[in-house]
C-alpha positions as CSV (number, residue, x, y, z in Angstrom):
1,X,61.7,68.5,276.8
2,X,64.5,65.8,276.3
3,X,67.7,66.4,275.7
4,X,69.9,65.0,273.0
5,X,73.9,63.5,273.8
6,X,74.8,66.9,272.5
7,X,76.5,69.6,274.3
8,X,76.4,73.2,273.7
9,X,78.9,74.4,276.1
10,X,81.3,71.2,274.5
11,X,80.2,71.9,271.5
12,X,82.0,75.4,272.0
13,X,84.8,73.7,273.3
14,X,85.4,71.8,270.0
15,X,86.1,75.8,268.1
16,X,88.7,75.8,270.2
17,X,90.0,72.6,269.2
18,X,89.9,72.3,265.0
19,X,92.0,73.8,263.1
20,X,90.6,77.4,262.2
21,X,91.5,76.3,258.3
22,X,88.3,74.0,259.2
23,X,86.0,77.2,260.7
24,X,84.0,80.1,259.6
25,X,83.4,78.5,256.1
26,X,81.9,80.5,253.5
27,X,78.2,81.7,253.9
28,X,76.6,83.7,251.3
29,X,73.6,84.8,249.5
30,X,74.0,82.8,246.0
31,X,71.3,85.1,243.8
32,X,71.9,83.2,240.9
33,X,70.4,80.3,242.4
34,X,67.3,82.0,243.5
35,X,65.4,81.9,239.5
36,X,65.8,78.3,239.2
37,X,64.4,77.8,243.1
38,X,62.1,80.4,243.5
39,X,63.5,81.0,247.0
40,X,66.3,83.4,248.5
41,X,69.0,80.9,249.3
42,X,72.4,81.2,250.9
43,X,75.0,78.6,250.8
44,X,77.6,77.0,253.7
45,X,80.4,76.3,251.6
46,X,81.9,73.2,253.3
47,X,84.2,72.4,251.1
48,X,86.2,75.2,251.3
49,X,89.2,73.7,253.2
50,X,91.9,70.8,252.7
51,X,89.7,67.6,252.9
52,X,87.0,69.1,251.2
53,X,84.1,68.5,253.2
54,X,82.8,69.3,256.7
55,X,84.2,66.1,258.2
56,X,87.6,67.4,259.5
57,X,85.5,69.4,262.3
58,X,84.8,66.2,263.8
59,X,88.0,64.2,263.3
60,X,89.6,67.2,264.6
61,X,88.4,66.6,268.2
62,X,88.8,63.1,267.7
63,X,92.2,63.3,267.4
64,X,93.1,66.2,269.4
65,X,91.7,63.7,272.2
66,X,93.7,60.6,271.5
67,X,97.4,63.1,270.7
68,X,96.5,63.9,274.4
69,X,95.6,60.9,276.3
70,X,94.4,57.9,274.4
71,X,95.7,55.5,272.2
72,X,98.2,56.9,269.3
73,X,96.3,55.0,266.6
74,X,92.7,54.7,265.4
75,X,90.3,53.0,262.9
76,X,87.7,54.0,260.8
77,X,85.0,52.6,258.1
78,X,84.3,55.8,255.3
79,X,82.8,56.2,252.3
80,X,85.2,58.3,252.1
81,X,85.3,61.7,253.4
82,X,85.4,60.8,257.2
83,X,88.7,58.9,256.1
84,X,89.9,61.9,254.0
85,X,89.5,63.7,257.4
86,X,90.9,61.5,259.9
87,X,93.8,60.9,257.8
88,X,94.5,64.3,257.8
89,X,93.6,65.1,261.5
90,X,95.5,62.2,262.2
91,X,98.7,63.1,260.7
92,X,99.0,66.1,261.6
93,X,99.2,64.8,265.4
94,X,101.5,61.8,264.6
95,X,98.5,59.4,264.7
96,X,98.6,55.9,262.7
97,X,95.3,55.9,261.3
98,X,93.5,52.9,259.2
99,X,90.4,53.4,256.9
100,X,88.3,50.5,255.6
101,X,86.2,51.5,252.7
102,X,84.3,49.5,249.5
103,X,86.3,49.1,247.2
104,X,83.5,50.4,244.9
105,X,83.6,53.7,246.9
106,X,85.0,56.7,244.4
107,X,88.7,56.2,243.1
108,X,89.2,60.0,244.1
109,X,88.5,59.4,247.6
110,X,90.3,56.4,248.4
111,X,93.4,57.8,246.1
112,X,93.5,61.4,248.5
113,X,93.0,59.2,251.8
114,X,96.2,56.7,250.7
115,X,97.9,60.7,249.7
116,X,97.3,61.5,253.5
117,X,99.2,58.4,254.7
118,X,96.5,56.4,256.5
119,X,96.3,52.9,255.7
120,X,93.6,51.8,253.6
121,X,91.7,48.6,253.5
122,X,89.2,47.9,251.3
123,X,86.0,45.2,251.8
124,X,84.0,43.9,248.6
125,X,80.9,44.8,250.5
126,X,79.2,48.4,251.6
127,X,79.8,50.7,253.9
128,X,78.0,49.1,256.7
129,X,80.0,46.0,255.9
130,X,83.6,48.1,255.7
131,X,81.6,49.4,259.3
132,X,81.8,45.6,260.6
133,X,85.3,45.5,259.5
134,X,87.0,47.9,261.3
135,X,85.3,47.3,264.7
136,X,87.1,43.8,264.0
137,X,90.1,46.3,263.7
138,X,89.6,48.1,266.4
139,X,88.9,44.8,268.8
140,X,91.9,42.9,267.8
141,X,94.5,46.2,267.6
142,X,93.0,47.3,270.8
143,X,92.6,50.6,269.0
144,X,90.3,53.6,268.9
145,X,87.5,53.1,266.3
146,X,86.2,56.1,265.3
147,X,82.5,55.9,264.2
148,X,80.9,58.5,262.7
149,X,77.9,59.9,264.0
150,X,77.5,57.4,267.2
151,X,80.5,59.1,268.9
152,X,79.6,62.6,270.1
153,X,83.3,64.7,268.3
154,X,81.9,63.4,265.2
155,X,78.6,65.3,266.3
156,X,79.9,68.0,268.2
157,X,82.8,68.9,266.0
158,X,79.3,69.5,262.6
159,X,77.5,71.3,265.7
160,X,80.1,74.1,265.4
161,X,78.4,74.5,261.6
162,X,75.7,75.7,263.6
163,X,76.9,78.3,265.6
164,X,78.5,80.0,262.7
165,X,74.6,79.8,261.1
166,X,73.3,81.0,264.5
167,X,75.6,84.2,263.9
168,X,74.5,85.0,260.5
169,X,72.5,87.8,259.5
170,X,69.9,88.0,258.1
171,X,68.4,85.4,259.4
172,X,66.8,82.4,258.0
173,X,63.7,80.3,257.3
174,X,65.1,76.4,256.8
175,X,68.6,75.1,256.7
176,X,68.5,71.7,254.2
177,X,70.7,69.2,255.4
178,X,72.5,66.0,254.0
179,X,71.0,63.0,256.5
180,X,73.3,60.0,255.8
181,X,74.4,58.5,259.7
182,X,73.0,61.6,261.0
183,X,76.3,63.6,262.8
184,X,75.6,66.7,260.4
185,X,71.8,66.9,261.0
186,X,71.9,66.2,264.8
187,X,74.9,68.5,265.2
188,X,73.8,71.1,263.2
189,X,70.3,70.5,264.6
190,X,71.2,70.8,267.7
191,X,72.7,74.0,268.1
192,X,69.7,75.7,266.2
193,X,66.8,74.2,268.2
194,X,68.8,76.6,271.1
195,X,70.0,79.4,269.2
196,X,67.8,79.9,266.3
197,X,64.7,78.1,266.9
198,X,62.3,79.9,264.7
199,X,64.1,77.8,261.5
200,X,63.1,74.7,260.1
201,X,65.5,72.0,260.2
202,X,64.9,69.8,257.2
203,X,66.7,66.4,256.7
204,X,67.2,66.0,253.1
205,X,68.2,61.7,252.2
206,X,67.9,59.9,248.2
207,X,65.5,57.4,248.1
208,X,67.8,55.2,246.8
209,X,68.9,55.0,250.5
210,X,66.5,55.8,252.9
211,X,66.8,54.2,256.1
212,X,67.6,56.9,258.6
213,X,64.5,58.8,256.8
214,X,61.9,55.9,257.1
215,X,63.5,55.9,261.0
216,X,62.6,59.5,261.6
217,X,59.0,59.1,260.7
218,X,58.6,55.9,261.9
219,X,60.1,57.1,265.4
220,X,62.0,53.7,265.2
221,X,65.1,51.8,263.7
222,X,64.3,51.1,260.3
223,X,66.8,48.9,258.3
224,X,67.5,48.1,254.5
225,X,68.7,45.0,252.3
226,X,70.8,47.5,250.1
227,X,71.4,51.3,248.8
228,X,71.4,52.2,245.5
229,X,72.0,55.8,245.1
230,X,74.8,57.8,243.4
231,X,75.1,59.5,246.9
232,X,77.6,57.6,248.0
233,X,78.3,59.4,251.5
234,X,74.8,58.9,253.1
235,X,74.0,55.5,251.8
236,X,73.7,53.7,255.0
237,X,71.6,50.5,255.5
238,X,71.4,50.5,259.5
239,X,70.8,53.7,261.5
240,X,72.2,54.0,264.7
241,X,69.4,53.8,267.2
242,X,71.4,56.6,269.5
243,X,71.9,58.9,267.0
244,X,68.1,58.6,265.9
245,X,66.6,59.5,269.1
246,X,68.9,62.7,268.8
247,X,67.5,63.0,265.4
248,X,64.0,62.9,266.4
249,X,64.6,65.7,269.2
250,X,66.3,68.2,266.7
251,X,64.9,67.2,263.1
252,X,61.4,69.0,262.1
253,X,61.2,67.4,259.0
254,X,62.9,64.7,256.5
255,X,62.5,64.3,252.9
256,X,63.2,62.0,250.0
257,X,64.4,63.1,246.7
258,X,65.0,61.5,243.4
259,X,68.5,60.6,241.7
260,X,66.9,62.7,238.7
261,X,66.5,65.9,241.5
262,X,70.6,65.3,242.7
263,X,71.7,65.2,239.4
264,X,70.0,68.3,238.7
265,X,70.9,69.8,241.6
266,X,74.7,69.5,240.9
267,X,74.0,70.7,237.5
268,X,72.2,74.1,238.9
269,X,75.0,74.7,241.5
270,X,77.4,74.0,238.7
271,X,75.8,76.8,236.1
272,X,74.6,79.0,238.5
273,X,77.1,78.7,241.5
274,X,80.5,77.5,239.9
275,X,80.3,74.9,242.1
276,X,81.7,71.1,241.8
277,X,80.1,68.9,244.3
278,X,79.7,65.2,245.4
279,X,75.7,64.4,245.3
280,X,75.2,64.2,248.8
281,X,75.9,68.2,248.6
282,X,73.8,68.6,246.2
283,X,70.6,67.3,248.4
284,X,69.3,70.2,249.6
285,X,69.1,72.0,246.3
286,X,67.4,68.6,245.1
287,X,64.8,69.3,248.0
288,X,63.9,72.7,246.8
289,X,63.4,71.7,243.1
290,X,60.8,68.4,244.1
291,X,58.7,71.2,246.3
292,X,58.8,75.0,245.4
293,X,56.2,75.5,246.8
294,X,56.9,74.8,250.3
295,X,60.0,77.1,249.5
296,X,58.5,79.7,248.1
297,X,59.2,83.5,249.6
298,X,61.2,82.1,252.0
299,X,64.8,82.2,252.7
300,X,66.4,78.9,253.2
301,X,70.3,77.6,253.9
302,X,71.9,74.7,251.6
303,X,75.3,72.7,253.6
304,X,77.2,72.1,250.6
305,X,79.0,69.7,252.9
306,X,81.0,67.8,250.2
307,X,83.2,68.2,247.7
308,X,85.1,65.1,247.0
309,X,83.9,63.0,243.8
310,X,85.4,61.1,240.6
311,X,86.0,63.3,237.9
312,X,84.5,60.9,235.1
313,X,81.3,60.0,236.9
314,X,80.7,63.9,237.9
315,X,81.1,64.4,234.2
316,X,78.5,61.9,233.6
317,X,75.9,63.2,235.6
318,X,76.2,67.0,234.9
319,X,76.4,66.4,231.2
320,X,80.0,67.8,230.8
321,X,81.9,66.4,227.1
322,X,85.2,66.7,226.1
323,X,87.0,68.2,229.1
């Protein structure tokens, strides 16, 4: 069999690197969900921690790295959480860090990066264009650029998601996972295809942007013209060709779902859950209500790997008045 860019023994390396405030998130049966589902599920609470979402895990290697023996400064493109968490990685190390967003990416995100200290600048275009950006950055500043999901502490620093799923008891069926650049899914991917191989890994990207899905099946680089998806952190246009052949050695399945089906899924882990999440966290729940079927009797893990989104628009979506 191949083997991915991933590293186990690495992989345990990076635990010793983030900041335990980053580790052994919550993971917990949610019952309330299960009526709505028809499935016994159990969530990975990833936004239990300062940046909200499981980015930090990578950044946190990232940066231990340069503090140690690279260049004091690095560059980023985010939709927003990856800046969120190199900002804050960054900082804590003495780091000067740069983020180039849209500036159509949430006010909440860019407003908490800027509260971390990182410089922000901010494109008229998408993400992959902000992506274009700061390599430019990076060439000219002879800097590090830090790109999520091609560079392997993005990667590595998820995988350790997995080995705290690979501990869990009881075990499990299928872990739903956002797919967006891919770090999550191949980290987290990774690490189960060794240590818990008897569960499904399922991919879970909008259709409003599906790219690194029509990739997987296609077993090559697909591209799109544009995104349009509420899902703002996985709405990539052009997959990384690297990351996708790790993809296709770790991912046994990925599905689209509708904007309807993420709006619905925030709603259900809102009411059932208490839960406020971005709708890329909301994408495994979203997979589960399109096919109860395929879920049905069986019990399946949820990343709820975001937490970060605009107050207004979340209100939108869910339905919530005067508050």
């Amino acid at each position: 069999m191949q083997e991915t860019r991933l590293d186990t023994v690495r992989i345990r390396a990076a635990r010793r690197t983030i900041d335990p405030v980053f580790l052994d998130t919550p993971l917990y049966r949610c019952e309330a969900l299960e009526p709505g589902l028809g499935c016994a599920v159990s969530i990975k609470l990833e936004t239990a921690n300062p940046v909200r979402s499981f980015k930090a895990r990578g950044t946190e290697v990232v940066a231990s790295l340069l503090a140690g023996n690279g260049p004091r400064a690095a560059v980023c493109a985010s939709a927003g959480n990856l800046g969120q968490a190199l900002a804050w990685s960054g900082r804590r190390r003495g780091l000067d860090v740069t983020v180039v967003a849209s500036r159509f990416a949430p006010a909440a995100k860019l407003d908490r990066i800027r509260a971390l200290d990182a410089r922000l600048e901010l494109v008229d275009g998408d993400f992959d264009m902000a992506r274009e950006r700061a390599a430019a950055i990076a060439r000219h500043d002879g800097i590090r650029l830090v790109e999520d999901s091609l560079d392997l502490e993005t990667c590595e620093g998820a995988a350790t998601i997995g080995l705290e799923l690979a501990d869990a008891a009881p075990p499990f069926d299928a872990v739903l996972i956002a797919l967006g650049g891919g770090a999550l899914a191949t980290g987290v991917g990774h690490v189960l295809k060794e240590s818990a191989p008897e569960a499904e890994v399922i991919c879970v990207q909008p259709l409003g942007a599906p790219a690194m899905t029509h990739s997987w099946h296609r077993r090559r680089v697909v591209t799109t013209d544009s995104t349009d998806t509420i899902a703002d952190g996985v709405a990539g246009r052009r997959p990384i060709p690297a990351v996708l052949d790790d993809l296709l050695l770790v991912a046994d399945d990925a599905v689209l779902v509708r904007e309807a089906s993420i709006i619905a899924g925030m709603r259900l882990l809102l009411d059932r859950a208490g839960l406020v999440v971005e709708p890329s966290a909301a994408l495994g729940v979203a997979a589960v209500l399109e096919d109860r079927d395929r879920f049905a009797g069986r019990h399946v893990v949820t990343i709820v790997c975001g937490g970060n989104v605009d107050a207004d628009a979340y209100r939108r979506w869910v339905g919530l008045t005067g508050t």
